[in-house]
Every structure is written in C-alpha cells, then in structure tokens.
C-alpha positions as CSV (number, residue, x, y, z in Angstrom):
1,X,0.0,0.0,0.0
2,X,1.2,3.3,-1.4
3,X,1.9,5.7,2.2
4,X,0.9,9.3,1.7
5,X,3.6,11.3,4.0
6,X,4.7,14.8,5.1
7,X,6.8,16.9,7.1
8,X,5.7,19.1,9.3
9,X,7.8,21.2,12.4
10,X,6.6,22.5,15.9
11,X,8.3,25.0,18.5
12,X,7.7,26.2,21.8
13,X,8.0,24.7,25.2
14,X,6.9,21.4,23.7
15,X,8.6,18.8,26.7
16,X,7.4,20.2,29.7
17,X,3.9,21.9,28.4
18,X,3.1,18.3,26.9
19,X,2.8,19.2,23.5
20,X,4.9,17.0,21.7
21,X,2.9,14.1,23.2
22,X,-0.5,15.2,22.7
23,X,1.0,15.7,18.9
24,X,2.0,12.0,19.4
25,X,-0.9,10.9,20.9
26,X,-3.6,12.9,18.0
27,X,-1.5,11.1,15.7
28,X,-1.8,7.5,17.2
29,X,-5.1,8.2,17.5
30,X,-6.1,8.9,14.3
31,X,-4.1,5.2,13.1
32,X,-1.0,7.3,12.0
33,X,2.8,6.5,12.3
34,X,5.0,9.1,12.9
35,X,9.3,9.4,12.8
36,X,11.2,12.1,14.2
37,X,13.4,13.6,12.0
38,X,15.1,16.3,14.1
39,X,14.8,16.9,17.9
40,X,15.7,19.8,19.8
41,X,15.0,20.1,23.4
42,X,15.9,24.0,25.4
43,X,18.4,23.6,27.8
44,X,17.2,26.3,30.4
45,X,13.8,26.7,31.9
46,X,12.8,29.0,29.7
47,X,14.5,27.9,25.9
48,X,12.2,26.5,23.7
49,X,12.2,23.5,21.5
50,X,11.9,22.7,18.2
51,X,10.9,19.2,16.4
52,X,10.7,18.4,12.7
53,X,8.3,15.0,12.0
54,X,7.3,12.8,9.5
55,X,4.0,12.1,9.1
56,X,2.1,9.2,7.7
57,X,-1.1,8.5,6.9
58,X,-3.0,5.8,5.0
59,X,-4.3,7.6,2.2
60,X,-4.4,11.5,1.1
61,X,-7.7,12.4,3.3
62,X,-6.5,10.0,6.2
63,X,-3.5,12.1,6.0
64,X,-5.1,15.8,5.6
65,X,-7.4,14.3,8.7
66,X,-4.1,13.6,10.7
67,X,-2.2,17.2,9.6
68,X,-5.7,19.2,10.5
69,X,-5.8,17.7,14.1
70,X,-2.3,18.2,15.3
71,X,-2.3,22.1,13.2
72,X,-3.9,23.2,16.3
73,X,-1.5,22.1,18.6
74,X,0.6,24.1,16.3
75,X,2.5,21.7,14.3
76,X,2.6,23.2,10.7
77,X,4.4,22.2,7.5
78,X,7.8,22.5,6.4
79,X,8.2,24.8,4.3
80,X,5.3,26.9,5.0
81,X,3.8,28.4,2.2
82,X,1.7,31.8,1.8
83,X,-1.8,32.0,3.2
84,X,-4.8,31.9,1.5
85,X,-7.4,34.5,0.8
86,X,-10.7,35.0,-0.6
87,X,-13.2,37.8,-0.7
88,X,-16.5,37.4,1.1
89,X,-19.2,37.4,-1.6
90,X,-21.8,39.5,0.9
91,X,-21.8,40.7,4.6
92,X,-21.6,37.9,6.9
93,X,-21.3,35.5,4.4
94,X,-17.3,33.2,4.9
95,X,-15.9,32.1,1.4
96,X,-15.9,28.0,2.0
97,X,-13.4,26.2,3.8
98,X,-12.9,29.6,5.8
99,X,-10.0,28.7,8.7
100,X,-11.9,28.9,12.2
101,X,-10.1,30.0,14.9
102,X,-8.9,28.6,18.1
103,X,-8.0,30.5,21.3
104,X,-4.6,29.9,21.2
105,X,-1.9,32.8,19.9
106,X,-2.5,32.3,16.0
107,X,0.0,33.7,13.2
108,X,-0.2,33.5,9.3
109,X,2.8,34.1,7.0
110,X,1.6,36.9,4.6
111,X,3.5,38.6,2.2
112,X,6.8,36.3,3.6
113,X,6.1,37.8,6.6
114,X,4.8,36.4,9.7
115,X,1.7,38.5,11.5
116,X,0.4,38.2,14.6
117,X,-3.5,37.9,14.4
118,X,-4.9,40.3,16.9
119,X,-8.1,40.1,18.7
120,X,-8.0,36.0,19.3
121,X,-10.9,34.3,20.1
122,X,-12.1,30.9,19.2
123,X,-14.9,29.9,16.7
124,X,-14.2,33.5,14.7
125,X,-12.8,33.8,11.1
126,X,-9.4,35.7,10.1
127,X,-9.8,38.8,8.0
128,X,-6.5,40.4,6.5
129,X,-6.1,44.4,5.8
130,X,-2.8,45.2,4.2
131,X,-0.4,43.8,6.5
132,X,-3.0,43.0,9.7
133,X,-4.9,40.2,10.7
134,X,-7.9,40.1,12.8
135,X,-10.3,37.7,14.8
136,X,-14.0,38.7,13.3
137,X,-17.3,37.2,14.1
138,X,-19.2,35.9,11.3
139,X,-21.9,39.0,12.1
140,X,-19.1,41.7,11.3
141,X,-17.7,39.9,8.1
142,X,-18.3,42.7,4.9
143,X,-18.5,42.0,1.4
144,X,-15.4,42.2,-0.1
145,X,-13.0,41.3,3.3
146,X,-9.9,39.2,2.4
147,X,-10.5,36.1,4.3
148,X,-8.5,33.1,5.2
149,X,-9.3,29.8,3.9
150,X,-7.4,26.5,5.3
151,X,-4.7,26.1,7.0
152,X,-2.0,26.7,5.1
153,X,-0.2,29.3,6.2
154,X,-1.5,29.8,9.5
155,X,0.7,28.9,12.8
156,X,-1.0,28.2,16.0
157,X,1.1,28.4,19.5
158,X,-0.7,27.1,22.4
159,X,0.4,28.6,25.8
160,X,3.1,27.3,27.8
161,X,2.8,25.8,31.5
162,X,3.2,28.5,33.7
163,X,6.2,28.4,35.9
164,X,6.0,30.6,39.0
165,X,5.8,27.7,41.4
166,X,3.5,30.2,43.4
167,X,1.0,30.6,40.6
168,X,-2.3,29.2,41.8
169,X,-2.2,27.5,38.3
170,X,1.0,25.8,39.1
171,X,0.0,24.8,42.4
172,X,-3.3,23.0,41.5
173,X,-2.4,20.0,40.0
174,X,-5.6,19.1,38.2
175,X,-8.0,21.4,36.4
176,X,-10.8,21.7,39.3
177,X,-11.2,19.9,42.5
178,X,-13.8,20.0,45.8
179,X,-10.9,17.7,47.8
180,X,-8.2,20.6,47.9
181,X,-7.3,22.4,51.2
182,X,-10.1,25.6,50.9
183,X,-7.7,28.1,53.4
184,X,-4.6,27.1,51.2
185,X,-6.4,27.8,47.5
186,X,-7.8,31.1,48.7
187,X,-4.2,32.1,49.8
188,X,-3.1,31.6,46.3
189,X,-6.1,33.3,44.6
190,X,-5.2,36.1,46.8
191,X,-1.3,35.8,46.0
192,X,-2.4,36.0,42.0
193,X,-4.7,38.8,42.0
194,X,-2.2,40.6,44.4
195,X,0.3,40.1,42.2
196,X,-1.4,41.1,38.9
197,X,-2.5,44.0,40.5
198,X,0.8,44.9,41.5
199,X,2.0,44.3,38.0
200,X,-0.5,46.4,36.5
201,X,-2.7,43.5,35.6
202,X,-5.9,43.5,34.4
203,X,-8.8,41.6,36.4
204,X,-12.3,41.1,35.5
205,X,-15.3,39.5,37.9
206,X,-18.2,37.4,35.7
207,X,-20.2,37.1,38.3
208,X,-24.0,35.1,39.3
209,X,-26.9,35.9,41.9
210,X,-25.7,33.4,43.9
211,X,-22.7,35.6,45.1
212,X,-25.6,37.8,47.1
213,X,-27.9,34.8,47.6
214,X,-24.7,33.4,49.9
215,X,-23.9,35.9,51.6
216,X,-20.3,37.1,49.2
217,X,-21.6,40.1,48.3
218,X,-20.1,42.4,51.1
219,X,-16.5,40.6,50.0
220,X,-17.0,41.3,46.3
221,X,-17.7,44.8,47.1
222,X,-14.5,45.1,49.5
223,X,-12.3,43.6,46.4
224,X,-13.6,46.4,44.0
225,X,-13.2,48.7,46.7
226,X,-9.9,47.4,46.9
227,X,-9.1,48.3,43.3
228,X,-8.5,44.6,42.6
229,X,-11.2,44.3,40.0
230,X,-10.7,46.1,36.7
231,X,-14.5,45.6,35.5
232,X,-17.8,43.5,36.0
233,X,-19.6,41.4,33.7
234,X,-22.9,39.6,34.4
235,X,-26.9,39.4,33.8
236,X,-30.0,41.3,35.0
237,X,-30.3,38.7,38.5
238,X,-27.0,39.4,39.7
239,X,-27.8,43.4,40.0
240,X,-31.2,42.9,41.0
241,X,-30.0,40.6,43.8
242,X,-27.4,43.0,45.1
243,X,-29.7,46.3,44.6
244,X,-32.4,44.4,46.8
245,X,-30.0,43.1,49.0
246,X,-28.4,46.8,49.9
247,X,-31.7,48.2,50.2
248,X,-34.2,45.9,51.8
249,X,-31.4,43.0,53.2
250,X,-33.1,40.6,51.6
251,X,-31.8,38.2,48.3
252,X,-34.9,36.8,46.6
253,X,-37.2,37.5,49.8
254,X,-34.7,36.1,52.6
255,X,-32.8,38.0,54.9
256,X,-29.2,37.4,54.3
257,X,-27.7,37.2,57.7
258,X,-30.3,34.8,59.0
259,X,-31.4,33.2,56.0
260,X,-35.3,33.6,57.6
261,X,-37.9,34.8,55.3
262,X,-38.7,38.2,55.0
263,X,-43.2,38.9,54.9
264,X,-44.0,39.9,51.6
265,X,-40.5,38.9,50.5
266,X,-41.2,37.5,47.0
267,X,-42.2,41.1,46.1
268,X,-38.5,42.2,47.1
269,X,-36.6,41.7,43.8
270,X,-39.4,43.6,42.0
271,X,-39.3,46.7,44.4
272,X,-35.6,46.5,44.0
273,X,-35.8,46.6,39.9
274,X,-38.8,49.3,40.5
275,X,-36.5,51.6,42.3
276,X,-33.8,51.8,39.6
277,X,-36.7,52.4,37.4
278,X,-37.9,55.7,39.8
279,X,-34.0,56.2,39.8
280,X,-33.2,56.0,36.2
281,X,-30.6,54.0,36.3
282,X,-28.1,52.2,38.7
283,X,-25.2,55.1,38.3
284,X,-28.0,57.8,39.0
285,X,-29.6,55.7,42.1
286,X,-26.2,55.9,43.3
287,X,-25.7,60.1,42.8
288,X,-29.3,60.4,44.6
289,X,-28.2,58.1,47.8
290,X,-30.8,55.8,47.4
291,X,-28.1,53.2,47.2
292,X,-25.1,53.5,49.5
293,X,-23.7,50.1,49.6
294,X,-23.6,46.8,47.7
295,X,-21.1,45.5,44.7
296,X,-22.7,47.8,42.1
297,X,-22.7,51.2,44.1
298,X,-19.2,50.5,44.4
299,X,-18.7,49.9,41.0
300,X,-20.0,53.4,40.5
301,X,-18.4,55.1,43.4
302,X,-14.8,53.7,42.3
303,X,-15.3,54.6,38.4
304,X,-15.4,50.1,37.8
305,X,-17.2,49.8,34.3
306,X,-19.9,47.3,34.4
307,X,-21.7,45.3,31.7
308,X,-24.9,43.7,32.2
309,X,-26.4,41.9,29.4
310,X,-29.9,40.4,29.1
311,X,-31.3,36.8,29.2
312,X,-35.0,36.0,27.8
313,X,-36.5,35.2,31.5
314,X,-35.2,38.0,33.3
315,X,-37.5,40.6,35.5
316,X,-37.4,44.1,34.2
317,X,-35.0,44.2,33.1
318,X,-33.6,46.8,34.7
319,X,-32.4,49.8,32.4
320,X,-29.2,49.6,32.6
321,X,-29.5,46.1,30.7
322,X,-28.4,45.2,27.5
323,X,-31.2,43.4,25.9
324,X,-29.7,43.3,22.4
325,X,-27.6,40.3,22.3
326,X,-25.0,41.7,19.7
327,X,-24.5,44.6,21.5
328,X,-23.7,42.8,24.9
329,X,-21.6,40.8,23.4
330,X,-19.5,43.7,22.0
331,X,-19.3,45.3,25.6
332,X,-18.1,42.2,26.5
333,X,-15.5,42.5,24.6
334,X,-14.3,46.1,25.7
335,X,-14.4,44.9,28.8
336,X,-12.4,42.0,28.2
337,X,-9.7,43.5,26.2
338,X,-6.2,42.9,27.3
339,X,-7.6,40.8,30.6
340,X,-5.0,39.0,32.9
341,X,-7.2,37.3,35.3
342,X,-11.0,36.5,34.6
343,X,-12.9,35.4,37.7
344,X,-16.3,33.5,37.3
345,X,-18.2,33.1,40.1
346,X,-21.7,31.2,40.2
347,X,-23.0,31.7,36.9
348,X,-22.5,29.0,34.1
349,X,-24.2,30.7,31.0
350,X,-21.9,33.8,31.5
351,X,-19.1,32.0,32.2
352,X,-19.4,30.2,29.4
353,X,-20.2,33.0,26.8
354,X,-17.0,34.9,28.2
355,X,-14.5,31.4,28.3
356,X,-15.7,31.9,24.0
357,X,-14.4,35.4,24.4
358,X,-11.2,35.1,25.9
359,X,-7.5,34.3,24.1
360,X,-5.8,31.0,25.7
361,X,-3.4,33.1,27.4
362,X,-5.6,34.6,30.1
363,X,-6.1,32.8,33.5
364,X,-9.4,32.0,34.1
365,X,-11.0,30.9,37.8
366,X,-13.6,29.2,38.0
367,X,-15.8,29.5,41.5
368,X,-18.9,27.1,41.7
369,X,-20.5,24.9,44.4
370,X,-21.6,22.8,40.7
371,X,-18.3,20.6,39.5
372,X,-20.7,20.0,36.2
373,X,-20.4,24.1,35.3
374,X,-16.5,23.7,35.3
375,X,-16.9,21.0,33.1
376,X,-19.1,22.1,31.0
377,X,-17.0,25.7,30.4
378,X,-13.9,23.6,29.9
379,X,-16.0,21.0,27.1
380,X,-16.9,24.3,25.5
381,X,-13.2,25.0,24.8
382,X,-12.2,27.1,27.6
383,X,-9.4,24.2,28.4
384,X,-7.1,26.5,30.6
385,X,-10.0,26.9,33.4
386,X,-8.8,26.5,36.9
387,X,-11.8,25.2,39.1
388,X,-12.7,25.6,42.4
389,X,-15.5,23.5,43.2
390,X,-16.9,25.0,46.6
391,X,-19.4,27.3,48.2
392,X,-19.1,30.7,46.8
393,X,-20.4,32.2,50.5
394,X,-17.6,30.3,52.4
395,X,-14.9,31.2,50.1
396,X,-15.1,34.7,48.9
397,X,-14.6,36.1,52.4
398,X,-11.4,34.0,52.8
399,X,-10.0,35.1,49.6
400,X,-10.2,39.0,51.5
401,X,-8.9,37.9,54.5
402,X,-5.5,36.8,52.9
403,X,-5.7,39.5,50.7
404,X,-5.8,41.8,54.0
405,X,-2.6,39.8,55.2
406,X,-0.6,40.0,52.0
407,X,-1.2,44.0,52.1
C-alpha cells in the first residue's frame, strides 16, 4: 500500500507543556505512524524546542485528517507556504473552507512575513487588511474582506505551563477539585490577584446571583473597593439581587444574615428593579443616595465599568441592561480587552459566553459549588480553566482575608 507522507515542524515549550505528546498521541489516535526527524530540546527553563516529523497517513484524506488535528497544537508544514485569501461574496457570508479560529496565539505568514493575528478568540474567522490580521465574528464579516481559507499558512502556538511555582495555576495540579485544602487555595487566589494588581494587571469579575444569595456580596464589594477588580460582567439577577440586597437586606425575599424569610418577600426583587426604574438607572440611584452600599454602588463610586447583558427570563430588566444580544456581546468584549485574570463566580451561561471570548493566554478561575459548570466551560473549549468546586459564601470572604494579610 502506497503511504501518503509529510513533514511538518513545531516549537515552543513542547517537553514540559506536553505538546509533543499530545502531537504523538492525536497522531496515534487517528491510526498514523510518525518518525522524528530532528529533535531539539531547550536547555534552560525557559529555551524552547523545536521538532521536525514525518507524518504518515494511510491515504491522502486519512492524512489531511491527521495534519488538520495536530495544526492546532501548532504543528505546521515545512516549508510553509503563503496564506490563502478569498473575498467574502456578501456581509456575513465566509468564502468556503474559511479557517476557524482557536484561542490559542495564532500567526499567518503573509506577504513572507509572519503577522500576529490580533483580537484572538475561538470559533471566529481571520480577516487580513494590508499587513493585519484580525479575529472577526461571522456578524461583522463585509462584502469584499480578504478572508483566510485553510490552514495553510496559519501557525498556531498554544500557551506554555506556567512556571511561578506560586502561581495558583501551578499549584493545582488538576483542572478543578472540591478535595483541595479551601484556606490554602484562597491564599493563592489572593497571592495572584495581588500580584497582577501589582503588576499592572488587568482583572475582570463574571459574576452570578448566587454571590448575594450566599452571603459574598459584602466581599466582592471590599475587592472592587480594593481596586483589585478592573471591570464587572454579568446578567440582570445578579444586580437585581445585590440592589435588593443593599436596600431591603433581603436576596430573593430572605434575609441574608439569617437566611429567615422576609413577609411579603417574593415582592422584594421587583421593588428593587422598581426603584432603579424611579431612579433612572443604577449610576444615578447611586448620585441620589438611594443606594449606598452593595457590589454595584461601588462599581460606580470607584469609576469600575460594568456590563450587564440580558437573558430571555429576566425581571425588568432593569435599564441599565443590554437586551440586544450583539451589542452585549460587544461590551463584553471592551471589557475584556487585554484581561490577565477572569474570575467567574456562580454563573455558568456567562461563564461560558465569556471562556468563548477570551484568548488561551488569560487565567481564568472558576468558582462554583456545581463541579458540572467547570466541566461544561472547559468541554466548551475554555481548556485553561482552573476550578474551584466549593461554596461561593464560604470562600469569597477567605479570599479578602489573605488578601488583608498580603497587604
């Protein structure tokens, strides 16, 4: 039987980030054979690597299957060869075979040039202009945009393994866990958003209902107090839940403190949405002190940007909501923009629409009671997730308290 072959190389920190094996392994998988043609391994922690294979397949597609798999672990040819381009035919309409993205750094040689493509996100297309590349949603494709179609070309470099022994993402030593020491994770947390901070690092809280509805809310508003977070992301509930909370004590009719029911209390989160109505808005409820505490006056108080984007079951909304789905999305995405650390607490649908946002690069935490909503934000290609199955309430407050100690 006639074997179809070819050469490809791959660079990077490809020993100790494991990517040489999972190259190994996709090609196994996939019934391949593979021979090493040239091996170089970094001698210092921080030297990269470089290996040249020989691929081999059974047949031409068995082989294009094979190549296409272990591109996004960025093995690429020898030889590379220019990208490909074609024009899109209308407004958010791809040429076919358009390349889709991953979230991992991305490159394409153009005009014997390497660029960097800016922008990364998964699940996008790349559009070229002049000697630029971007990451563009399908919905902001025009006619006529240069787009690029295969792989060929294109150079994909997934992150190394971090190595600051005291990175909370070096210390865990699986992706998420609920049998790790609680007081010794929320000391690292701490230690990494002190130390972003410090470094002039970006960090941005996704955050769910359930961080009033435990009692976190107080802590979440002493770390944007703080200056430790850099913006706020979440829905309608998550507002409504803290605006109620900071003006009748109550989270969805129960007292916080004592968990007892409040009379009349199932009216609560609708006299809280009604009040920012009277109000005009959560910024100007703030101005006319009818809200003096809570995670969303200090948002305003400390100048924090906030986005809060709509969902078809919500209350109210309230107005500051975003109820066009493209246009939350795109405030996202300001918000997002150059992120070191993204926090999600409690809330898997937002979670998982901003892990879709967010380049391979940035450190995402993961804070649920729910081991399923890690897994499912992880399935949904947000592989570097760190996650911290435990209770939101419980943990949020330790997280300050070594912060406190650190300062």
């Amino acid at each position: 039987m006639k074997k179809y072959c070819q050469e490809v190389e791959v660079s990077g920190h490809l020993i100790d980030s494991m990517i040489l094996t999972k190259i190994f392994d996709k090609i196994m998988n996939r019934g391949g054979e593979f021979e090493i043609l040239e091996l170089t391994v970094g001698k210092k922690k921080k030297d990269s690597s470089f290996a040249k294979l020989l691929v081999t397949g059974k047949n031409e597609k068995h082989l294009k299957e094979i190549t296409d798999d272990i591109h996004r672990d960025g093995a690429i040819p020898h030889n590379e060869k220019q990208v490909k381009l074609k024009k899109a035919s209308k407004d958010m309409v791809l040429p076919d075979n358009f390349y889709s993205t991953t979230n991992n750094d991305t490159s394409i040689f153009h005009n014997n040039l390497w660029i960097q493509v800016e922008n990364q996100m998964m699940d996008k297309c790349i559009v070229v202009k002049k000697n630029r590349a971007f990451c563009v949603p399908i919905r902001e494709v025009k006619k006529g945009n240069l787009v690029v179609i295969h792989e060929i070309g294109v150079k994909v470099t997934p992150p190394q393994r971090p190595r600051d022994t005291a990175n909370i993402f070096a210390f865990m030593g699986s992706s998420s866990s609920s049998e790790r020491p609680t007081q010794h994770i929320a000391k690292k947390v701490a230690e990494d958003i002190v130390q972003a901070k410090k470094k002039g690092g970006k960090i941005i809280l996704v955050g769910g209902p359930a961080i009033v509805h435990t009692g976190a809310a107080n802590s979440m508003a002493e770390l944007i107090r703080g200056g430790y977070i850099s913006g706020v992301l979440a829905g309608n509930a998550l507002a409504v839940h803290d605006i109620e909370y900071a003006t009748l004590g109550t989270s969805l009719g129960m007292y916080v403190h004592d968990a007892t029911l409040a009379k009349r209390g199932y009216r609560n989160h609708m006299d809280a949405i009604n009040a920012v109505f009277k109000a005009g808005s959560i910024p100007k409820m703030v101005q006319q002190k009818k809200l003096r505490s809570g995670i969303f006056y200090e948002c305003v108080k400390n100048k924090v940007p906030f986005v809060l984007a709509s969902s078809i079951r919500d209350d109210g909304p309230l107005p500051d909501v975003i109820t066009d789905v493209g246009e939350a999305q795109r405030e996202y995405k300001k918000i997002l923009k150059d992120a070191t650390i993204v926090i999600m607490i409690s809330t898997m649908l937002h979670s998982i629409a901003t892990g879709n946002m967010l380049p391979s690069n940035v450190k995402v935490i993961v804070i649920d009671i729910s081991q399923p909503t890690v897994t499912k934000l992880m399935d949904r290609g947000t592989w570097q997730a760190l996650g911290i199955v435990t209770d939101v309430g419980a943990f949020l407050p330790l997280v300050c308290q070594e912060i406190k100690k650190l300062k």
